[in-house]
ChimeraX commands (.cxc) that place a marker at each C-alpha (Angstrom):
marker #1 position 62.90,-23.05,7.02 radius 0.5
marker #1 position 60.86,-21.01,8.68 radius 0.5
marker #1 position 57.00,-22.64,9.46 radius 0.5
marker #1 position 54.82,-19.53,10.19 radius 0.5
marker #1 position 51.38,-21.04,9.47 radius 0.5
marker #1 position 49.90,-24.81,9.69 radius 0.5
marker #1 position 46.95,-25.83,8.48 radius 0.5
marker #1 position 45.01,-29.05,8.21 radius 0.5
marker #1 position 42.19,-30.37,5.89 radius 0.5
marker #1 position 39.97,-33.52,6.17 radius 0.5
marker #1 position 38.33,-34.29,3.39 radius 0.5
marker #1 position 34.67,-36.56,3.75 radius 0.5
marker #1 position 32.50,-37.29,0.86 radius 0.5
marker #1 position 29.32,-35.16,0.60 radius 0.5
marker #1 position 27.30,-37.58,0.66 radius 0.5
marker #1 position 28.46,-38.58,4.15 radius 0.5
marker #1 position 27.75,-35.07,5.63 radius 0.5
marker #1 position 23.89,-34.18,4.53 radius 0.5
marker #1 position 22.13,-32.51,7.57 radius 0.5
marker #1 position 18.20,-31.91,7.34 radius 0.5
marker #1 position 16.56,-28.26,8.30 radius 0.5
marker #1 position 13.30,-28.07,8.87 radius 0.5
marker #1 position 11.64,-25.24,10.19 radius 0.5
marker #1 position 7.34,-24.38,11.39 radius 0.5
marker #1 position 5.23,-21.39,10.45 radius 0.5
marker #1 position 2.29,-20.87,12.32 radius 0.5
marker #1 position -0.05,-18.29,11.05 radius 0.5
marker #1 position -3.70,-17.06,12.68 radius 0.5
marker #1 position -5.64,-15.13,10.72 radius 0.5
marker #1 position -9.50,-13.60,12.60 radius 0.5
marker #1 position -11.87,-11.19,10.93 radius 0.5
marker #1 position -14.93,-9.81,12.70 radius 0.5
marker #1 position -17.10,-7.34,11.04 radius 0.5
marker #1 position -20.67,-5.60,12.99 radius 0.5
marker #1 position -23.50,-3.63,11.52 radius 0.5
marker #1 position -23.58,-0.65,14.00 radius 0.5
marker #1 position -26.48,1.35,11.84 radius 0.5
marker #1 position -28.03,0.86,8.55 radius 0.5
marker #1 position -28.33,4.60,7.19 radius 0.5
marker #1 position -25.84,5.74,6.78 radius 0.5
marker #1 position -24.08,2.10,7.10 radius 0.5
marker #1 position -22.08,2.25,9.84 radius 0.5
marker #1 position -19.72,-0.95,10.12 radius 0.5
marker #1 position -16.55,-1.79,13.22 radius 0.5
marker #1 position -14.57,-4.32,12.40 radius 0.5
marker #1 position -11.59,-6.24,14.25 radius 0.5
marker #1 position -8.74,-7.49,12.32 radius 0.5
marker #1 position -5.89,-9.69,13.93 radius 0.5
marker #1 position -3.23,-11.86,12.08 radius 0.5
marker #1 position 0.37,-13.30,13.89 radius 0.5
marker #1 position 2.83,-14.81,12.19 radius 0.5
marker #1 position 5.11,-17.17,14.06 radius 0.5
marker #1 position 8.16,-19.08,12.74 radius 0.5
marker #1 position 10.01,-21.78,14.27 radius 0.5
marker #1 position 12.76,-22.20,15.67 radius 0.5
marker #1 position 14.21,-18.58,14.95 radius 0.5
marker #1 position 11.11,-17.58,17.26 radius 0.5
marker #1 position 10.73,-14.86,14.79 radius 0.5
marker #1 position 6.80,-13.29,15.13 radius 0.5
marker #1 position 4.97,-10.58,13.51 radius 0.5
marker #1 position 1.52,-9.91,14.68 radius 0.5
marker #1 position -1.15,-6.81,13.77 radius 0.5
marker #1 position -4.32,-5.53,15.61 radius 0.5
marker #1 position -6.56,-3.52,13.21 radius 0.5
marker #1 position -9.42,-2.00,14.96 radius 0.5
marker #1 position -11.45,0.28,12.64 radius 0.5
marker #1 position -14.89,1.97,12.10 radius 0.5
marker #1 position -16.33,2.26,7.95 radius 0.5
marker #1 position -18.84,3.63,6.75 radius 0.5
marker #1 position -20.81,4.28,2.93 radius 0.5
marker #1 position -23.69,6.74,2.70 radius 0.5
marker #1 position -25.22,8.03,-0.96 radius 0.5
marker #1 position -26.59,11.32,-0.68 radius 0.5
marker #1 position -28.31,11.36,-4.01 radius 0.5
marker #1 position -28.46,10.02,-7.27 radius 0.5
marker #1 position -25.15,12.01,-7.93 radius 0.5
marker #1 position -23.53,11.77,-4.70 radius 0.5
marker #1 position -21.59,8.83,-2.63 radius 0.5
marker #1 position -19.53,8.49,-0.57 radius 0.5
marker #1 position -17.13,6.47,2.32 radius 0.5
marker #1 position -14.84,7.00,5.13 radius 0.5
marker #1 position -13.15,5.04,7.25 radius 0.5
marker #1 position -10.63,5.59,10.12 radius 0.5
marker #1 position -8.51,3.05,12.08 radius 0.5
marker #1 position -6.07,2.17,14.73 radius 0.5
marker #1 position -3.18,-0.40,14.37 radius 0.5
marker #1 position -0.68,-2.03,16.17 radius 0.5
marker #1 position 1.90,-4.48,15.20 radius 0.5
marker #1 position 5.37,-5.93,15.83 radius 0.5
marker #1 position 7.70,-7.15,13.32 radius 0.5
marker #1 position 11.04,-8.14,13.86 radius 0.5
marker #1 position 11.31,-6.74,17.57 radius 0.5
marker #1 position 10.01,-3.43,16.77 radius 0.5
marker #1 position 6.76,-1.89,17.45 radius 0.5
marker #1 position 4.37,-0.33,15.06 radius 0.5
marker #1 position 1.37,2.22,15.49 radius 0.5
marker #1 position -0.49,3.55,12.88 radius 0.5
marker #1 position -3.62,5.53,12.37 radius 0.5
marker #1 position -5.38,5.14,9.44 radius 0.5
marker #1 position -7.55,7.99,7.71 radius 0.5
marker #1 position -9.59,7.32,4.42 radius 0.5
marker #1 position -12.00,8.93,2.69 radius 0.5
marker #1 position -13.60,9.38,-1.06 radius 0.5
marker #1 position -16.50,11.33,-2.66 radius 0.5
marker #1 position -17.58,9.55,-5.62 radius 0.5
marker #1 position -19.94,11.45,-8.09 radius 0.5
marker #1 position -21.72,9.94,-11.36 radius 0.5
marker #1 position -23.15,12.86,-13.03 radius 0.5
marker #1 position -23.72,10.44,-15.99 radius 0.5
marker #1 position -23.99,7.17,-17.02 radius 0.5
marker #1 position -20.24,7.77,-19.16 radius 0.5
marker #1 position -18.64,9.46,-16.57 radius 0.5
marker #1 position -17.15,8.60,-13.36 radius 0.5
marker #1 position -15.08,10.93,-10.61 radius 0.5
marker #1 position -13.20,10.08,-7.47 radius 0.5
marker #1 position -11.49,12.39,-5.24 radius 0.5
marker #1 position -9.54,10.18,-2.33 radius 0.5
marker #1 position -7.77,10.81,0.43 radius 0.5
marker #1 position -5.81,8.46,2.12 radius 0.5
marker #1 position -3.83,8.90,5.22 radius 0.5
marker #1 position -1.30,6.92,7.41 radius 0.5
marker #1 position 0.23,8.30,10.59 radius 0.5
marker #1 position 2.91,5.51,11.63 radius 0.5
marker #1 position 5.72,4.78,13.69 radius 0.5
marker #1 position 7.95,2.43,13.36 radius 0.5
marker #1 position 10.39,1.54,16.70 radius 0.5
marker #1 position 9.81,5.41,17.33 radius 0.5
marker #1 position 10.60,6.37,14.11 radius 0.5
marker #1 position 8.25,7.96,11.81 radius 0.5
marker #1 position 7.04,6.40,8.63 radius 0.5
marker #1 position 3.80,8.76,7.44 radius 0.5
marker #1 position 2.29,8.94,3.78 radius 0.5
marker #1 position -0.67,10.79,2.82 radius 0.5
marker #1 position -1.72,11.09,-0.38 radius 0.5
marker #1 position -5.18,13.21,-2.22 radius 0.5
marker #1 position -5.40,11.68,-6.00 radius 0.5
marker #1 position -8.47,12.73,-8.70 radius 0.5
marker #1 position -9.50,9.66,-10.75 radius 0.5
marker #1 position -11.85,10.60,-13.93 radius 0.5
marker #1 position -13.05,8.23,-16.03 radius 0.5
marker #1 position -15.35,8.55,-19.58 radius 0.5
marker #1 position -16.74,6.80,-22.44 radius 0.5
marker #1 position -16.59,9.26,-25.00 radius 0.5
marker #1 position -17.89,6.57,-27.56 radius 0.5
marker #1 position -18.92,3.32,-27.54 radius 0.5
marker #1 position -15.42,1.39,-27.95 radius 0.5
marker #1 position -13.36,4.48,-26.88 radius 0.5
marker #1 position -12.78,4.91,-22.88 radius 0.5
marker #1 position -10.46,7.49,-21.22 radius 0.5
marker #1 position -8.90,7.81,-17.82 radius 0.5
marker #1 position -7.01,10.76,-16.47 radius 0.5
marker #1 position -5.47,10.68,-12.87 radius 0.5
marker #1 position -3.80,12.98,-10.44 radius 0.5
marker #1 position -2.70,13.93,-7.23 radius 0.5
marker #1 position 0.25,14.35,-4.81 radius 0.5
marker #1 position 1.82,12.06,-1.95 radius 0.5
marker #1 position 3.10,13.10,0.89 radius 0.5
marker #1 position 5.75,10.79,2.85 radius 0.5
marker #1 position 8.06,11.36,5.78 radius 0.5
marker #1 position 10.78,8.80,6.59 radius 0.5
marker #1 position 12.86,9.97,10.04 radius 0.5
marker #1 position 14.14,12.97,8.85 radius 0.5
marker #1 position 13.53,12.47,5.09 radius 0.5
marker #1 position 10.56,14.12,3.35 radius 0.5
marker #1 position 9.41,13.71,-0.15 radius 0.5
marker #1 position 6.23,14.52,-2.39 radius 0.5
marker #1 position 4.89,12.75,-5.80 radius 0.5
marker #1 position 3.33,14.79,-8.20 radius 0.5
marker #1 position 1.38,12.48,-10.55 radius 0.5
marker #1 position -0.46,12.95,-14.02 radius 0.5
marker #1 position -1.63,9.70,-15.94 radius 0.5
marker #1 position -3.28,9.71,-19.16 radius 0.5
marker #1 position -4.58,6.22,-20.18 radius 0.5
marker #1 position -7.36,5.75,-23.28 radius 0.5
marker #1 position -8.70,2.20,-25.09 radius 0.5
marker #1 position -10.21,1.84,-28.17 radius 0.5
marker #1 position -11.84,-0.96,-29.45 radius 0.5
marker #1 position -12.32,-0.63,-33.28 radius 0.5
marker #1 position -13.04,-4.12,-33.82 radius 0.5
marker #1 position -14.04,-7.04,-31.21 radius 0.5
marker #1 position -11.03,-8.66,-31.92 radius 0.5
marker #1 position -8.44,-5.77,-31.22 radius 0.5
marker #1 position -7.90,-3.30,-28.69 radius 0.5
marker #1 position -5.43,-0.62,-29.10 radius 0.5
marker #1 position -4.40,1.19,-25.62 radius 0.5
marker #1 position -2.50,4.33,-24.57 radius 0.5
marker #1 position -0.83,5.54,-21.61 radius 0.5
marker #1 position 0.80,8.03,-20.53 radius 0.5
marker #1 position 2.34,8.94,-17.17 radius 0.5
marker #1 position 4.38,11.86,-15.35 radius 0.5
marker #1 position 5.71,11.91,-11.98 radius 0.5
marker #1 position 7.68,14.45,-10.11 radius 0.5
marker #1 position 9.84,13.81,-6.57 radius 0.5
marker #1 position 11.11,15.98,-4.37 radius 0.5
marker #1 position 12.75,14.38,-1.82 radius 0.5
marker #1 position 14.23,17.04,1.42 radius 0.5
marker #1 position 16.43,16.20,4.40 radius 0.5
marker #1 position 18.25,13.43,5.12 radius 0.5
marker #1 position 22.32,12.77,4.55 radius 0.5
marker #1 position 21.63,13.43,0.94 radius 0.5
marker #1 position 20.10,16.72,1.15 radius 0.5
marker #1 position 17.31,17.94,-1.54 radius 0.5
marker #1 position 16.86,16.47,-4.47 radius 0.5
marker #1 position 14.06,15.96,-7.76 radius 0.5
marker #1 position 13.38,13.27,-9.72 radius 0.5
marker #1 position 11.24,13.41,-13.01 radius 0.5
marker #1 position 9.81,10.26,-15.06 radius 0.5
marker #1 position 7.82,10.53,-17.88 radius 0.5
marker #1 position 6.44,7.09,-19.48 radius 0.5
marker link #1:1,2 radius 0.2
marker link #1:2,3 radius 0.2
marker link #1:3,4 radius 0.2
marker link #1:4,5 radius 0.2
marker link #1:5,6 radius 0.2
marker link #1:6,7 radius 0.2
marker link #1:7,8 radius 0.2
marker link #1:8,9 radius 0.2
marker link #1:9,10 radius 0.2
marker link #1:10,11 radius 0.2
marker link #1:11,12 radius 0.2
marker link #1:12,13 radius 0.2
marker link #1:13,14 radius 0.2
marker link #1:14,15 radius 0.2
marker link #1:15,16 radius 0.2
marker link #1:16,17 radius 0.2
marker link #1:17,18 radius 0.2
marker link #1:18,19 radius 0.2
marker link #1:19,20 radius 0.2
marker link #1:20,21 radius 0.2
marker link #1:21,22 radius 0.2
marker link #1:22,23 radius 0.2
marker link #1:23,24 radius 0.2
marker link #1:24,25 radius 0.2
marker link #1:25,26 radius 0.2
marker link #1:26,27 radius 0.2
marker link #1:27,28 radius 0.2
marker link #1:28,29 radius 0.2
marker link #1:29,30 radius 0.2
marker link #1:30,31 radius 0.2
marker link #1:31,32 radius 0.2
marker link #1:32,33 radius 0.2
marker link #1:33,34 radius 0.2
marker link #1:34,35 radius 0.2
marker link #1:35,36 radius 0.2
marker link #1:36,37 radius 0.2
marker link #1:37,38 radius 0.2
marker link #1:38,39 radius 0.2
marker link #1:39,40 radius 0.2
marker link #1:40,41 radius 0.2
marker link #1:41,42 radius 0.2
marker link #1:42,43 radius 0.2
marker link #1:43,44 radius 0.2
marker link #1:44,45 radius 0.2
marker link #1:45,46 radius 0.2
marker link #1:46,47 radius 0.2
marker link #1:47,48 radius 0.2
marker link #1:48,49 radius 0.2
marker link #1:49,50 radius 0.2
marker link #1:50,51 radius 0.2
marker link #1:51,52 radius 0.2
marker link #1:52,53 radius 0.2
marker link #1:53,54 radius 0.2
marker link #1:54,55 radius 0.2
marker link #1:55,56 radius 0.2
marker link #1:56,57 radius 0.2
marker link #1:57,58 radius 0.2
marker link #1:58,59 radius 0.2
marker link #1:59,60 radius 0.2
marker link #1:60,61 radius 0.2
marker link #1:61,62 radius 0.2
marker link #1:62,63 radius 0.2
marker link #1:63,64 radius 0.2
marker link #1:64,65 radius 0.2
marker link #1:65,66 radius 0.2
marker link #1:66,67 radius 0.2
marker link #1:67,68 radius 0.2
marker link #1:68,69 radius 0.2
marker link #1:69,70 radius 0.2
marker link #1:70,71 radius 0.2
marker link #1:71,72 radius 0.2
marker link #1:72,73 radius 0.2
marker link #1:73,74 radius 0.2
marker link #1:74,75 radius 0.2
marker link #1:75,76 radius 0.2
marker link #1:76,77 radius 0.2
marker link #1:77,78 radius 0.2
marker link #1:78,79 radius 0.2
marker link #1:79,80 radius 0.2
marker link #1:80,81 radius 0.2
marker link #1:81,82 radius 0.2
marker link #1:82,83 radius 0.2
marker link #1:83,84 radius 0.2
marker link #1:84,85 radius 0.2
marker link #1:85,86 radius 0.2
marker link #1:86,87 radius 0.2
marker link #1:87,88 radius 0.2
marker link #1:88,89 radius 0.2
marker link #1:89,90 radius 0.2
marker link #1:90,91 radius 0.2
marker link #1:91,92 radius 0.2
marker link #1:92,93 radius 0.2
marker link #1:93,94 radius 0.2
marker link #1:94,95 radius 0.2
marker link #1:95,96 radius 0.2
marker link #1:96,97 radius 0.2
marker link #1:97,98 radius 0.2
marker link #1:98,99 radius 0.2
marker link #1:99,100 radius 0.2
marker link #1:100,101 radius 0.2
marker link #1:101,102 radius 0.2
marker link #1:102,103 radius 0.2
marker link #1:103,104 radius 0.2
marker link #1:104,105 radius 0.2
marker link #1:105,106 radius 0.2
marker link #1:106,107 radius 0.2
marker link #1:107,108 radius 0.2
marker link #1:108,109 radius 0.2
marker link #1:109,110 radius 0.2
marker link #1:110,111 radius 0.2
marker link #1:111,112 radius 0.2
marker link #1:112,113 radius 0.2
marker link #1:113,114 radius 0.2
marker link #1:114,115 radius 0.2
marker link #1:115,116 radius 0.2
marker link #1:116,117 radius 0.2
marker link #1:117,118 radius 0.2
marker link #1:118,119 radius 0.2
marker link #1:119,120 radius 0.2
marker link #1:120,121 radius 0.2
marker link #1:121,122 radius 0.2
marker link #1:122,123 radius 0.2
marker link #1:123,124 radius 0.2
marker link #1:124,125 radius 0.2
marker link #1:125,126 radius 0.2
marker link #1:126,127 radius 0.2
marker link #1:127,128 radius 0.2
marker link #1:128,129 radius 0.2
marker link #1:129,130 radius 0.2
marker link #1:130,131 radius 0.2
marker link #1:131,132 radius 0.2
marker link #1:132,133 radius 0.2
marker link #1:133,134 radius 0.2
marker link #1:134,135 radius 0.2
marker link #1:135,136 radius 0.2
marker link #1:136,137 radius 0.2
marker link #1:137,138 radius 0.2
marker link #1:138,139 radius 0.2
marker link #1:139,140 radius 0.2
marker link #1:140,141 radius 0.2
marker link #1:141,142 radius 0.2
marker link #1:142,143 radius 0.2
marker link #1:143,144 radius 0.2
marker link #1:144,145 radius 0.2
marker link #1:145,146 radius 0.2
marker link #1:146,147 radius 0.2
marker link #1:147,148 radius 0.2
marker link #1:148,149 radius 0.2
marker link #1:149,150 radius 0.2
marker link #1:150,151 radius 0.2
marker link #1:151,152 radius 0.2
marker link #1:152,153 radius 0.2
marker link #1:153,154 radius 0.2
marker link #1:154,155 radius 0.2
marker link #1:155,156 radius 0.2
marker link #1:156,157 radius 0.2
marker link #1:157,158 radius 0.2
marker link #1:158,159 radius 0.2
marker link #1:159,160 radius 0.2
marker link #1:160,161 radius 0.2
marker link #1:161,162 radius 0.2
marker link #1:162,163 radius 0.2
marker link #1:163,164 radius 0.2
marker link #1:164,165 radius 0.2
marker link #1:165,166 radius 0.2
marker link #1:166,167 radius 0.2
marker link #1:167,168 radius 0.2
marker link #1:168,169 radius 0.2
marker link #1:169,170 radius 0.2
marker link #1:170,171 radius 0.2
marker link #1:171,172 radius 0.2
marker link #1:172,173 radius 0.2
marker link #1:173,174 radius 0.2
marker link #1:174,175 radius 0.2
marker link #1:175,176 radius 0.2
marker link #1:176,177 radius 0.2
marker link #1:177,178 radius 0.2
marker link #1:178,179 radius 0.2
marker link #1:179,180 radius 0.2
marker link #1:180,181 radius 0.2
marker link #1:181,182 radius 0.2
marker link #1:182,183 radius 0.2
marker link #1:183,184 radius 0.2
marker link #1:184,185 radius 0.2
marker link #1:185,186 radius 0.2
marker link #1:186,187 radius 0.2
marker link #1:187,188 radius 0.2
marker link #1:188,189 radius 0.2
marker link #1:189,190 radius 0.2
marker link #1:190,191 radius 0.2
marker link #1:191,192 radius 0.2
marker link #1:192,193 radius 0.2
marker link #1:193,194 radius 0.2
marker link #1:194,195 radius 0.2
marker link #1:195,196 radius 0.2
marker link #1:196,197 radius 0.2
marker link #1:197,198 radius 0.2
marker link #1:198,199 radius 0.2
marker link #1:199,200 radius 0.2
marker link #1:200,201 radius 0.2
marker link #1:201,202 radius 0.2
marker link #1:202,203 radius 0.2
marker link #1:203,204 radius 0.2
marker link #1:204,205 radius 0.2
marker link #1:205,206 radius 0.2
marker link #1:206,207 radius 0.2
marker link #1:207,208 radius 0.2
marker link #1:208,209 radius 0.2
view
């Protein structure tokens, strides 16, 4: 007989071997906001949350400095802007970002409402990009009195490392109320990706809803 492996077992009751965990989170949270000028309205405002867990020492943290501001030009007209700087840590790795939005709003009637947007993030992550930028058109109407409409669109730009890919979106999205007690709601939605680079090469993606 040949013995080519031992092995030994002890077997104790479960309810002899319970062990307690406990673990901490600490999280700080501050928010200051200043009135730099009151036409156009002109606001700075300091934003800094950590996020600390015990014992695993693990810690996120972000420091959101940023400048805002809302101005209506006329009765038509409005709009806002805003532009910020942010850094963070999360999970040993740096993050910077700069932060870019802005929006003309105009009301040309009391029915109908139009947005263009722009929003904008320039970020690294650990010296690795991680950008998205993105330029959408929201319209919205009341055609009658119980029937609403929205229709949407715009593109997104994102760039992971070495991978780059753009959204095309189109949404389509109406409520009618015929009665008080029912509403009957539509929607309709088509997006387009088109994704370059990376191991995977190019590729497109369509979904319609």
């Amino acid at each position: 007989i040949f013995v080519t492996e031992l092995q030994a077992f002890l077997r104790t009751p479960a309810a002899d071997v319970r062990e307690k965990f406990s673990s901490t989170t600490h999280n700080y949270d501050v928010d200051v906001k200043t009135r730099i000028l009151d036409s156009p309205s002109l606001f700075y405002e300091l934003y800094y949350n950590i996020n600390r867990q015990e014992p695993s020492g693990q810690q996120r943290y972000n420091l959101i400095n940023s400048l805002y501001a809302n101005h209506r030009f006329n009765e038509v007209f409005s709009g806002r802007a805003k532009v910020g700087i942010e850094n963070g840590k999360e999970f040993d790795e740096k993050r910077l970002a700069y932060i870019f939005d802005a929006a003309i709003m105009a009301d040309p009637l009391r029915t109908l409402h139009n947005s263009l947007i722009f929003n904008g993030r320039e970020e690294t992550i650990g010296g690795r990009p991680n950008n998205t930028n993105s330029i959408i058109l929201y319209n919205t109407a009341q055609l009658y009195k119980g029937v609403d409409i929205n229709l949407n669109g715009g593109v997104t730009f994102t760039k992971e490392e070495s991978e780059k890919e753009r959204d095309f979106l189109i949404n389509f999205q109406t409520n009618i109320v015929p009665h008080r007690t029912m509403t009957l709601g539509l929607n309709y939605s088509n997006i387009i990706s088109r994704r370059t680079g990376g191991d995977q090469g190019s590729s497109s993606t369509y979904t319609r809803t």
